[in-house]
C-alpha positions in Angstrom: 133.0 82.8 76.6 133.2 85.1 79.6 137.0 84.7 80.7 137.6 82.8 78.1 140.1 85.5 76.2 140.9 84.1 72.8 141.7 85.7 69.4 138.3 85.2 66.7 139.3 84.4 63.2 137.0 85.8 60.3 138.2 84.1 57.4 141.9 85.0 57.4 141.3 88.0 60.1 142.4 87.8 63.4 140.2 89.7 65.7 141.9 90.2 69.3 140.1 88.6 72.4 139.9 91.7 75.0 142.4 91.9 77.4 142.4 91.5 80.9 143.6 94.3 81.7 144.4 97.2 79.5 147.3 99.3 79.9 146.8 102.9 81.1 146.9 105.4 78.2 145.8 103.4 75.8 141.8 103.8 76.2 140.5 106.2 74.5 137.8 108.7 76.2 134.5 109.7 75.2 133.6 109.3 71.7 130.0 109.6 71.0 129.0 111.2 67.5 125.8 112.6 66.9 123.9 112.4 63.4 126.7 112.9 60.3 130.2 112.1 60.7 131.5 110.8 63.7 134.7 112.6 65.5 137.3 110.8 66.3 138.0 110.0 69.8 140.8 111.1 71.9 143.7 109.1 71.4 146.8 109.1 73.2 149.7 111.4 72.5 151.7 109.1 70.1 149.1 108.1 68.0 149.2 109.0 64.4 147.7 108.7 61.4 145.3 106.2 59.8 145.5 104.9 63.6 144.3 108.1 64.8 141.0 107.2 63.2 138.6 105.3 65.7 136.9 103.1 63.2 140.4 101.8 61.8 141.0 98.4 62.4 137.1 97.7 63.0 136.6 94.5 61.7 132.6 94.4 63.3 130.2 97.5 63.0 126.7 96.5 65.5 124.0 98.0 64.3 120.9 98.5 66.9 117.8 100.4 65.6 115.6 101.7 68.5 112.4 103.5 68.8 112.1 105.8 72.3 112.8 102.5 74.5 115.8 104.2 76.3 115.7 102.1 79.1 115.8 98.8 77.0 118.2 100.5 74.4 120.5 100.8 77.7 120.4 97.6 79.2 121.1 96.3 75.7 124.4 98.7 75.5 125.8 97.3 78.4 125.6 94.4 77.6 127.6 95.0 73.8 129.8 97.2 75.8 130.9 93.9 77.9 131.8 91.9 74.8 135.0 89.8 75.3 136.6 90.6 71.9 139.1 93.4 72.0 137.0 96.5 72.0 138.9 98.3 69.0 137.9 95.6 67.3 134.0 96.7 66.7 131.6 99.5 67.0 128.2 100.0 67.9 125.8 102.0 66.0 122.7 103.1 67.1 120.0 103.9 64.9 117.5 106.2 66.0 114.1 105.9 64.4 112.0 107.9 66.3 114.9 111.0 67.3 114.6 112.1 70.4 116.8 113.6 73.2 116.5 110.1 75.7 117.8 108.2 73.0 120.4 110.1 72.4 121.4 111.2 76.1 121.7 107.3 76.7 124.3 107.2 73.9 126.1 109.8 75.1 126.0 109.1 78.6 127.4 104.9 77.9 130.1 106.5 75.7 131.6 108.7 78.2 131.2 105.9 80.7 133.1 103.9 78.3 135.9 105.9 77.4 134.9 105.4 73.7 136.2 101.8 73.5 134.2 100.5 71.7 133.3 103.2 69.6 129.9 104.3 70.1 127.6 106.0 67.9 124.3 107.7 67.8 122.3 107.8 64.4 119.6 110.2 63.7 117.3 108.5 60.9 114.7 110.6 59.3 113.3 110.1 55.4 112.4 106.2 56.6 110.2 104.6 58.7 110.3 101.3 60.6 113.3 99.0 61.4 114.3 97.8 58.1 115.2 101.4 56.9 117.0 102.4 60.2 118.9 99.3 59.9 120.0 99.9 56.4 121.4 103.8 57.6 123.3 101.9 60.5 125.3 99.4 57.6 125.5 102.3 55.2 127.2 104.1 57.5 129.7 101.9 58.6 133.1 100.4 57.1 133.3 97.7 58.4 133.6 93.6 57.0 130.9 92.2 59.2 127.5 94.3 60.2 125.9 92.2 63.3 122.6 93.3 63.6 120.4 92.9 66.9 117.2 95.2 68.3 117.2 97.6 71.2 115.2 95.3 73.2 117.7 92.0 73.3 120.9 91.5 75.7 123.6 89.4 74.1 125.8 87.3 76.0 129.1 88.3 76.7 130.8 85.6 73.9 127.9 86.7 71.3 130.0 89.1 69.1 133.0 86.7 69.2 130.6 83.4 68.4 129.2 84.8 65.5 132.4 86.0 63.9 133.9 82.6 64.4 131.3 81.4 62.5 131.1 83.3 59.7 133.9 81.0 58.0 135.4 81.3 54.5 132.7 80.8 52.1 129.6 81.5 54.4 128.0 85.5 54.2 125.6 85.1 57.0 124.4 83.6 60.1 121.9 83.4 62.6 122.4 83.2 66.4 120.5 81.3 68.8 117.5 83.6 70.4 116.8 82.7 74.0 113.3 84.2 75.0 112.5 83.5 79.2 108.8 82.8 79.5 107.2 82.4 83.4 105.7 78.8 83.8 101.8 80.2 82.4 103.2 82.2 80.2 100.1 84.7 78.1 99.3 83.9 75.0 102.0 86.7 73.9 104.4 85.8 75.2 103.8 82.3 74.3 103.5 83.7 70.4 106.5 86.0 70.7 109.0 82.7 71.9 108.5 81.4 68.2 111.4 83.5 67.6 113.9 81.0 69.9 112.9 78.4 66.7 112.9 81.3 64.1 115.4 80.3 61.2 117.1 83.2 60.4 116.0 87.4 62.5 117.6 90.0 62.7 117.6 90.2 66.9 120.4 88.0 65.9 122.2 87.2 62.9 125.8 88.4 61.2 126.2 89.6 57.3 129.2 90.7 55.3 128.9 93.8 54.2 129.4 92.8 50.5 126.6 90.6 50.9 124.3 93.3 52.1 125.4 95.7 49.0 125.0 92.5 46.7 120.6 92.6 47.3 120.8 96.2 48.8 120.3 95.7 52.2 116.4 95.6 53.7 113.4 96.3 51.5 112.5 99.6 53.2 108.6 99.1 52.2 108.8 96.3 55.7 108.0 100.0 57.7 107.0 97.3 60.7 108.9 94.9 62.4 107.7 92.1 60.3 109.0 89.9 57.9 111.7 92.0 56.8 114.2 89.6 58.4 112.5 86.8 56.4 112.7 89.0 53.1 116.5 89.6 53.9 117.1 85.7 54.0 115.0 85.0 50.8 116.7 88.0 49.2 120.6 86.2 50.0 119.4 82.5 49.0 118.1 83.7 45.3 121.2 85.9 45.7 123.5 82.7 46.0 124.9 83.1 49.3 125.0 81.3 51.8 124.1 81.0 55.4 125.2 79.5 58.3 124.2 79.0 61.9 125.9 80.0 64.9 124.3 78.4 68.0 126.8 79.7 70.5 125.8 83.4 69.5 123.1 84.3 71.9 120.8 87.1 73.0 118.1 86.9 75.4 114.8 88.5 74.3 112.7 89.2 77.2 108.9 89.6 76.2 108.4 93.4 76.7 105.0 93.8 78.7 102.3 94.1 76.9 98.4 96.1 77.2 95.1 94.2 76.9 94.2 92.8 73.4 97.9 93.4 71.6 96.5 90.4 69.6 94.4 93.0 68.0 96.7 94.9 67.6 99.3 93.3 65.6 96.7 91.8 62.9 98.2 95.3 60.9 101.4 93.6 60.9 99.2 90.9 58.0 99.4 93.3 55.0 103.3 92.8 54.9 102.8 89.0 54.6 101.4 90.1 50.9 104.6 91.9 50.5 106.7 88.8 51.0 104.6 86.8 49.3 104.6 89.1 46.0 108.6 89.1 46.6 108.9 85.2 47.0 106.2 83.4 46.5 107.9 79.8 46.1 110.1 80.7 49.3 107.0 82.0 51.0 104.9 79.0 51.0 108.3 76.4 51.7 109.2 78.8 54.7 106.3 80.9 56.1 103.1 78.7 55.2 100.0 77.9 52.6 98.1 81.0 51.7 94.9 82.0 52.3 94.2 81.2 55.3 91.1 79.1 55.0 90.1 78.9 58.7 90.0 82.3 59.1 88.1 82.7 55.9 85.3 79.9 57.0 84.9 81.5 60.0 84.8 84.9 58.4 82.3 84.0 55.7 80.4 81.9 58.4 79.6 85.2 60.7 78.6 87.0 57.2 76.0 84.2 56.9 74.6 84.2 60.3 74.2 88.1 60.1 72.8 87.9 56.5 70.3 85.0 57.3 69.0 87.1 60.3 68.7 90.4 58.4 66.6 88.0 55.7 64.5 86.4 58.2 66.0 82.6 57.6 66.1 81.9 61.4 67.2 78.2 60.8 70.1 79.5 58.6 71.1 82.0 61.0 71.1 79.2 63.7 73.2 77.1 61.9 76.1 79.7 60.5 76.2 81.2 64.4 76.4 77.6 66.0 79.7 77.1 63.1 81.2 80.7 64.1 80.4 80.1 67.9 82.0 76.4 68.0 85.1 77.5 65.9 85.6 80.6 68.0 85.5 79.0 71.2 88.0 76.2 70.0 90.3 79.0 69.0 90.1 80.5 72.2 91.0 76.9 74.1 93.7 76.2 71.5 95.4 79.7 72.8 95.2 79.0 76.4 96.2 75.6 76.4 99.5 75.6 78.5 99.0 79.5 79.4 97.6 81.5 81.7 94.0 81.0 83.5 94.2 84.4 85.5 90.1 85.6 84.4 91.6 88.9 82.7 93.7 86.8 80.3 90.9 84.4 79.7 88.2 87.0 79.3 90.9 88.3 76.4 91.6 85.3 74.8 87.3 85.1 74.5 87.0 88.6 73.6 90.1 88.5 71.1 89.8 84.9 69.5 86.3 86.4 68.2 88.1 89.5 66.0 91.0 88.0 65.3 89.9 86.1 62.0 87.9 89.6 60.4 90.8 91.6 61.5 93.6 89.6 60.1 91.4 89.0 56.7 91.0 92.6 56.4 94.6 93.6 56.9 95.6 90.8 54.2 93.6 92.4 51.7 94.7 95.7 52.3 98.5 93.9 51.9 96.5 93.0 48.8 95.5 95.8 47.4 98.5 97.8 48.5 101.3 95.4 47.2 99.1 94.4 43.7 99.3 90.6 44.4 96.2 88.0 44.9 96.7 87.1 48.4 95.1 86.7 51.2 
């Protein structure tokens, strides 16, 4: 849509494409709130009231959480900055989950740069932790129709704040733009795992709600404190709600795979206890949209090292032989299955080895503590 300046209907609201050029005067300069209420930005001389007001006439409020990835939370500004929808027309709002002063210097830095058009503003989020509740402070806040939610580490495409506004059409509440996520041609098993989200159905990288579909289920479950499966409980929280969603293919953001250390498999088995949490919320929409539960492989393999070490401790050498040789041939096929089509470089196979090995217990372990913690009989 770059150069392609054209006015975005939402519903019956005509949102002006950005001009070409912009007439001196009539920028404003160098609006950047910090936590609380926002100032208003300078506005010229004639300007009076409701229009003196920054957020009046915002029709789209973008709300970014971040967590101390100023450099990613910048390249991701620019990019909203450089949307080709007339920039009275939204704000950005970013929600700081972790405050600190690089977050906020970014903020305030970009908003001088852009002369406070669009209006850009800096969030301080204690009393919650994680995305979800970071993201409900940034809609809270705001006043506008549309909230357009995407994360600090994405970069939309110039036409993405326009696409999705044309597609929210009379009768639809949400939808979800297309996710584009680069991989190199032997990609690591990461980044081969964090692409899924190019065919996920509905995330919140990427995806546009009315505000009065957001205050009809209350926004995000705050309880999602990790970037997991809150996106997925938003969507199954608006179907039982009634409303409806849309798609809106020609909304995109790119999602470059952040680097990543050694064994981040391991790490992200934690992320298994909110799966419980979903599945207490939605258990019908659960098993139609994430998948069967338990996980039965990773129990057999599980119970089948628990053999192999009990038989040994007991002296049964033949059982022992026979639970390993299960455990062993199961691991080692887990480990192929993961580098098929990735990367052979010795350190990433040595990890996919290492890593296919503790996966299983550590992901067991993590559902039962969802378990426990969430009171539901899953695992």
């Amino acid at each position: 849509m770059a150069g392609d300046a054209r006015d975005v209907k939402i519903g019956r609201i005509e949102v002006p494409a950005r001009p070409h050029s912009l007439t001196p005067g009539h920028e404003t300069a160098g609006a950047v709130a910090g936590a609380g209420p926002t100032p208003a930005a300078a506005m010229p001389d004639n300007a009076t009231g409701a229009a003196a007001d920054p957020r009046a006439g915002v029709l789209a409020s973008v709300v970014v959480p971040s967590y101390r990835r100023p450099a990613l939370l910048e390249r991701c500004l620019r990019a909203l900055l450089a949307q080709d929808i007339d920039p009275r027309r939204y704000e950005i709002i970013v929600c700081d989950d972790g405050p600190d002063d690089a977050t906020l210097d970014v903020v305030r830095r970009l908003g001088r740069e852009s002369g406070g058009r669009p209006l850009l503003r800096y969030l301080a989020v204690t009393g919650t932790q994680g995305p979800a509740g970071a993201r409900n402070r940034g809609w809270e806040d705001s006043h506008a129709p549309v909230i357009a939610f995407t994360d600090d580490d994405t970069i939309p495409e110039p036409g993405w704040l326009g696409a999705g506004l044309m597609a929210l059409r009379p009768g639809v509440d949400a939808v979800a733009g297309a996710v584009v996520v680069p991989l190199p041609p032997r990609p690591t098993d990461y980044e081969r795992n964090e692409s899924g989200l190019a065919g996920a159905r509905f995330v919140t990288a990427n995806c546009f709600v009315r505000r009065s579909a957001l205050v009809a289920v209350g926004g995000f479950d705050e309880r999602f404190t990790a970037a997991w499966r809150e996106d997925s409980d938003l969507e199954f929280a608006l179907d039982a709600a009634g409303r409806r969603i849309g798609q809106a293919p020609d909304a995109r953001v790119a999602h470059p795979v952040r680097p990543a250390g050694w064994g981040v498999s391991l790490k992200q088995q934690r992320k298994a206890q909110f799966d419980a949490l979903l599945y207490r919320k939605w258990p019908r929409r659960y098993r139609a949209g994430i998948g069967a539960v338990p996980r039965a492989d990773y129990w057999l393999v599980v119970a089948a090292l628990l053999l192999a070490i009990g038989a040994a401790l007991a002296g049964a050498r033949g059982t022992a032989l026979f639970a390993f040789a299960a455990w062993l041939g199961w691991t080692l096929a887990f480990a192929l299955r993961r580098l098929r089509g990735n990367s052979l470089a010795p350190a990433h196979v040595a990890e996919m080895l290492v890593t296919s090995a503790l996966i299983p217990p550590l992901s067991v372990g993590w559902r039962l503590v969802g378990a426990l913690r969430f009171r539901v009989l899953f695992a």
